[in-house]
C-alpha positions in Angstrom: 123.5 29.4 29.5 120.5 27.9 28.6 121.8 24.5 27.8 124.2 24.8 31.1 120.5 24.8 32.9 119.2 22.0 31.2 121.7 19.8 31.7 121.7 21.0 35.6 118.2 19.8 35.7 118.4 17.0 33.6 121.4 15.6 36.2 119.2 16.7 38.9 116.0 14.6 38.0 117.9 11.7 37.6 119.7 12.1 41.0 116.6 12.0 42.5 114.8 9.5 45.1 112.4 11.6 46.8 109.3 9.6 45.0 110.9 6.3 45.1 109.9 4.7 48.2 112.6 2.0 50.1 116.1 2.4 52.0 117.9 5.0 49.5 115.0 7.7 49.7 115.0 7.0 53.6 118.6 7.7 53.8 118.5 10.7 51.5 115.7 12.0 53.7 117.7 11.3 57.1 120.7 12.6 55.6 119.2 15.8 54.0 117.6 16.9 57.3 121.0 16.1 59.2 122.2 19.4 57.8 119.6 21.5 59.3 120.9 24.6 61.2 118.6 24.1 64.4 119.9 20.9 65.0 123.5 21.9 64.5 122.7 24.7 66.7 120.9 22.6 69.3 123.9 19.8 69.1 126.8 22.8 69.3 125.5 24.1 72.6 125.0 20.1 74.0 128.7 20.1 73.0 129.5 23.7 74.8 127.6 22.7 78.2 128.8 18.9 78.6 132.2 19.2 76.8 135.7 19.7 77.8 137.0 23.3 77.1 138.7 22.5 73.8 135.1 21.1 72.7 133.4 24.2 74.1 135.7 26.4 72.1 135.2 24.1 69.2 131.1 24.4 69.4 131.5 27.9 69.7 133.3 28.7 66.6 131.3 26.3 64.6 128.1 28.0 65.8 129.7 31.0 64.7 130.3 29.7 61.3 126.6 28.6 60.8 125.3 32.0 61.8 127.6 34.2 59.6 127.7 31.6 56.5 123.4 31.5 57.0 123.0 35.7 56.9 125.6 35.4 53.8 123.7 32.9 51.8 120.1 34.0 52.4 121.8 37.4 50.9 122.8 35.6 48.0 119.6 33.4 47.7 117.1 36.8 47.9 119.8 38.5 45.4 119.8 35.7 42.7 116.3 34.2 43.5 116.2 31.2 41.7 113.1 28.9 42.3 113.6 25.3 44.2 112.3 22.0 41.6 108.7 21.2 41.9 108.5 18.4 44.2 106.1 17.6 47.2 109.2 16.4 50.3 110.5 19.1 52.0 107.2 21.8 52.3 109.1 23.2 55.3 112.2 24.5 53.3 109.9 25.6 50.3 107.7 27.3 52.6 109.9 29.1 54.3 112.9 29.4 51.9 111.4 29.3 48.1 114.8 30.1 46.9 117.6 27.0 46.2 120.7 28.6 44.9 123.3 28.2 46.6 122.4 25.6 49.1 122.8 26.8 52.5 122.6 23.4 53.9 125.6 22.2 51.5 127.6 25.8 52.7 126.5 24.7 56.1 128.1 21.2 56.0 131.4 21.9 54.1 132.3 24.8 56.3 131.9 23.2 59.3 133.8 20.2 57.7 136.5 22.5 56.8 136.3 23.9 60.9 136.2 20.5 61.8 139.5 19.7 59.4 141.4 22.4 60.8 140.8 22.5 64.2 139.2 19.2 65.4 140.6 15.8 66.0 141.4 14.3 62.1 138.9 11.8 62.5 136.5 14.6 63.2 137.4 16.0 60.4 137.3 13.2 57.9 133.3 12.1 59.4 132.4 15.7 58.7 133.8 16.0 55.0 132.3 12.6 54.2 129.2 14.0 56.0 129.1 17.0 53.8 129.3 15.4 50.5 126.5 13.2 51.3 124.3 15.9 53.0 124.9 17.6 49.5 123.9 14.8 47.3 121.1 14.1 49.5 119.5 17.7 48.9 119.1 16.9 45.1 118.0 13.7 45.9 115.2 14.9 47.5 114.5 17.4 45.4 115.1 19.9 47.1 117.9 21.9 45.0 119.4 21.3 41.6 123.2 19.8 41.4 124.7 23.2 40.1 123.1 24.4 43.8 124.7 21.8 45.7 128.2 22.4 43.9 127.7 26.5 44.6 126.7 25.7 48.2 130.0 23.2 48.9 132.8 25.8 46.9 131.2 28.8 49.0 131.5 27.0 52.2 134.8 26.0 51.8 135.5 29.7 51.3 134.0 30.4 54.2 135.1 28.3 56.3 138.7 29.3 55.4 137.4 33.0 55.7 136.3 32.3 58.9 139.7 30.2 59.6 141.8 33.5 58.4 139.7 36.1 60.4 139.1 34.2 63.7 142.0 35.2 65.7 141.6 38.8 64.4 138.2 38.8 66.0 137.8 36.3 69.0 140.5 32.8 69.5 139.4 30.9 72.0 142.2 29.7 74.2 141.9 25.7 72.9 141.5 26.3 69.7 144.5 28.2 69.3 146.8 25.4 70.7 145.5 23.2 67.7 148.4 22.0 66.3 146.6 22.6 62.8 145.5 25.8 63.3 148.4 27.4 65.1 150.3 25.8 61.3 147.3 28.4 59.6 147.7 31.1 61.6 151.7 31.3 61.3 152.0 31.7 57.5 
């Protein structure tokens, strides 16, 4: 296990930018904040007050997704407790998070990309899956989690996105979202 966690770190140092100054380290930076829940949050309910009711219904469930996928991981991240890599960017998430594995921001961004895949528009869903990958890698690159984090993060929100997918008309389907030619596919296996 040991060697497992040094080549995790290993990996990760040399993924990084967040000390390099120029155009990658900028992007990582943009791209690594892009996954931040408030701003999700604050962009879902944009969506849910000036969209069409399929949008609405799409916002809500993805809002959904980031509040049940955020209580899960910040379960698993004060159960397994491992410290973030030493690094200066990012004082806000080691301040107020001091925990990196899994990375919620990587569960964040594949589950809604695995929403956005199943219920949204295909090229809504291919933006967000490209999206999610690079939100991922950008994390590490700013040292702000390990790889293995990152990896952990995107495999648990793909399980709970399709969690989320397989329980959502047992608890609430909103009237749009269930005419999604995609979904109503998922829901009739």
């Amino acid at each position: 296990m040991q060697k497992i966690l040094e080549l995790d770190a290993r990996l990760s140092r040399q993924m990084r930018v967040a000390e390099r100054p120029g155009w990658l380290r900028s992007l990582a930076a943009l791209l690594a904040h892009s996954g931040d829940s408030w701003f999700w949050l604050v962009g879902l309910a944009l969506v849910w007050w000036l969209g069409s009711p399929y949008w609405r219904d799409l916002a809500l469930v993805m809002a959904l997704g980031i509040l049940v996928t955020a209580l899960v991981v910040m379960a698993i991240k004060f159960t397994v407790r491992r410290r973030r890599p030493e690094g200066e960017w990012g004082n806000i998430y080691r301040s107020t998070d001091p925990h990196s594995f899994p990375s919620g921001h990587a569960a964040r961004a594949m589950m809604l990309a695995v929403l956005a895949i199943a219920l949204g528009p295909a090229w809504f869903g291919a933006v967000l899956l490209v999206w999610a990958v690079c939100v991922s890698l950008a994390r590490v690159a700013m040292g702000v989690h390990y790889l293995s984090d990152v990896l952990a993060g995107m495999f648990f929100g793909l399980v709970m996105g399709g969690m989320i997918l397989v329980l959502l008309p047992e608890v609430w389907i909103p009237t749009a979202v269930a005419s999604s030619r995609i979904y109503a596919g998922i829901i009739s296996r």
